[in-house]
N, C-alpha and C positions, 0 to 999 in steps of 0.2 A: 534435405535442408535442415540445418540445425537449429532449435527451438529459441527464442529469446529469452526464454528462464533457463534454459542451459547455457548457454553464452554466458548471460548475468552472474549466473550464480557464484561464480569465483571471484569477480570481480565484488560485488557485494562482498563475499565473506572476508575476501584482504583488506574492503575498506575500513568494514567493521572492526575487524582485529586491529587492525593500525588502532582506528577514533580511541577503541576501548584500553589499548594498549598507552594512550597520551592521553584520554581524558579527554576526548573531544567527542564523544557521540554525538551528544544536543547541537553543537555545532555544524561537526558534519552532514547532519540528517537536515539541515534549514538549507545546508549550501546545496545540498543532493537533492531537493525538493525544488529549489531554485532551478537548478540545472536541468532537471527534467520539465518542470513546465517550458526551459525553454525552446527544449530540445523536442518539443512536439508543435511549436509554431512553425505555421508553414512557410516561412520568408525562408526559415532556420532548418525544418527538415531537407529542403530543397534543396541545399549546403550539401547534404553528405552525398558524397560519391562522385562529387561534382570535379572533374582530371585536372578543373583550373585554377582550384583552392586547393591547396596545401592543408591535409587536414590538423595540422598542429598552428594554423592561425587561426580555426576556430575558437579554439579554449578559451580567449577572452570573451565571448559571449555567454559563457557557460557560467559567469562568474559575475556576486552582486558587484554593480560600478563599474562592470570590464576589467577592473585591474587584480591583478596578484597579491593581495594581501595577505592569503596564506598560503607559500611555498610549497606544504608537501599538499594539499589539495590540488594547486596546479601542474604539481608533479602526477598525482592521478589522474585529473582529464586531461595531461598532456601523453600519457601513457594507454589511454581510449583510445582518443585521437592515432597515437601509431596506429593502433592494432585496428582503427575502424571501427571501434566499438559507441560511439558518440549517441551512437540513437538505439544504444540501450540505453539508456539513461531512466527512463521511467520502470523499467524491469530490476535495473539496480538498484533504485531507489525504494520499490517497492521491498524489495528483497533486505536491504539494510533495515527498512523499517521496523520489519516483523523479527528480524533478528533482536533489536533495539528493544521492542518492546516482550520477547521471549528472556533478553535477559535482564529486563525491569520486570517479572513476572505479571506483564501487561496482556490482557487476551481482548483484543478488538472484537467486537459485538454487534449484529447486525439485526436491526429489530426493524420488521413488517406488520404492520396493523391495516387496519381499515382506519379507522379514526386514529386522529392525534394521542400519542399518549401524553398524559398531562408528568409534570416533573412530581409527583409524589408517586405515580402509578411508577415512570420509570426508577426511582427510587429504588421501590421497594423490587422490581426485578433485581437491578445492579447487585444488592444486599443477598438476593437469594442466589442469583450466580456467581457472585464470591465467596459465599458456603460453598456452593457445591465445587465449583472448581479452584478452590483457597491459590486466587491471583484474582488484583488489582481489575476493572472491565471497566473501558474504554466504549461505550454506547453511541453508535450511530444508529437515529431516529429515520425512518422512513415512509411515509404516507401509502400504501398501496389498496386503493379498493376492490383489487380483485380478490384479496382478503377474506373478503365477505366480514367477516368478525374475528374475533381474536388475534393472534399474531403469529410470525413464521420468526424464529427466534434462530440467527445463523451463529455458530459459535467455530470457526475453524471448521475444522473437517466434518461436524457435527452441526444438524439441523434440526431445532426440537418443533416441530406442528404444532401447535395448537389453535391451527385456522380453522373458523367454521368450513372454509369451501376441503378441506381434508375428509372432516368427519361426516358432512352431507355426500361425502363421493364413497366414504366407506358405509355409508348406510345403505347407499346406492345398489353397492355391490353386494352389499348382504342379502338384500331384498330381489335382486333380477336372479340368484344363483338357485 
């Protein structure tokens, strides 16, 4: 069985190149957001596969207002649609995004604390993560007590520790060896 981010990924990357190709990124990335929230309701999931919908009269759901106000997007989720591709749409969508923000030199940011960080603490991270990795950082805040203290800092494929429950488990380990 073939992976949903293998499916997506072509699909995202001609969406991309089209939006970037006309100038519509921001645009598409709101419809594509759209589209995927609503392609994971279950009224709407229940829809695909189903022998007695035609899946090209889906698309109008996929679309703010139902209607076609912009041709070559309904040309894209009508071209899903053939291929049965519809409920990738939050895989797509995912995948356009990071595309979107790789070429706005954006790097999404995943920050774990125990306590709240306050907007000068995050601040001053953002500032020192755009030295280090010279791109623009996009900070999503997250509350996790299992934290213990400090924070678990996700940058892409890199994870910087700086949790207390890290360094009590290497002290751990130091000490039973």
């Amino acid at each position: 069985m073939t992976q949903p981010l293998t499916i997506a990924r072509p699909y995202a990357r001609a969406a991309f190149e089209y939006a970037s190709a006309h100038a519509v990124v921001a645009e598409w990335a709101g419809k594509l957001a759209y589209a995927a929230e609503v392609s994971v309701e279950p009224q709407v999931s229940a829809l695909f596969g189903d022998p007695r919908i035609e899946p090209r009269k889906l698309v109008t759901l996929f679309q703010q207002g139902g209607e076609a106000a912009d041709p070559d997007f309904t040309h894209f989720l009508e071209l899903l649609a053939d291929n049965r591709r519809l409920r990738e749409l939050p895989e797509i969508t995912a995948l356009f995004e990071q595309m979107k923000r790789d070429a706005e030199h954006v790097l999404k940011v995943r920050v774990r604390s125990a306590v709240p960080l306050d907007d000068a603490q995050a601040q001053r991270l953002v500032d020192a993560l755009k030295r280090r990795y010279h791109s623009d950082i996009e900070l999503e805040r997250s509350v996790d007590p299992a934290v213990l203290g400090g924070a678990l800092i996700d940058v892409g494929e890199t994870v910087i520790d700086g949790s207390l429950k890290s360094r009590l488990a290497k002290l751990e380990t130091a000490l039973t060896q």
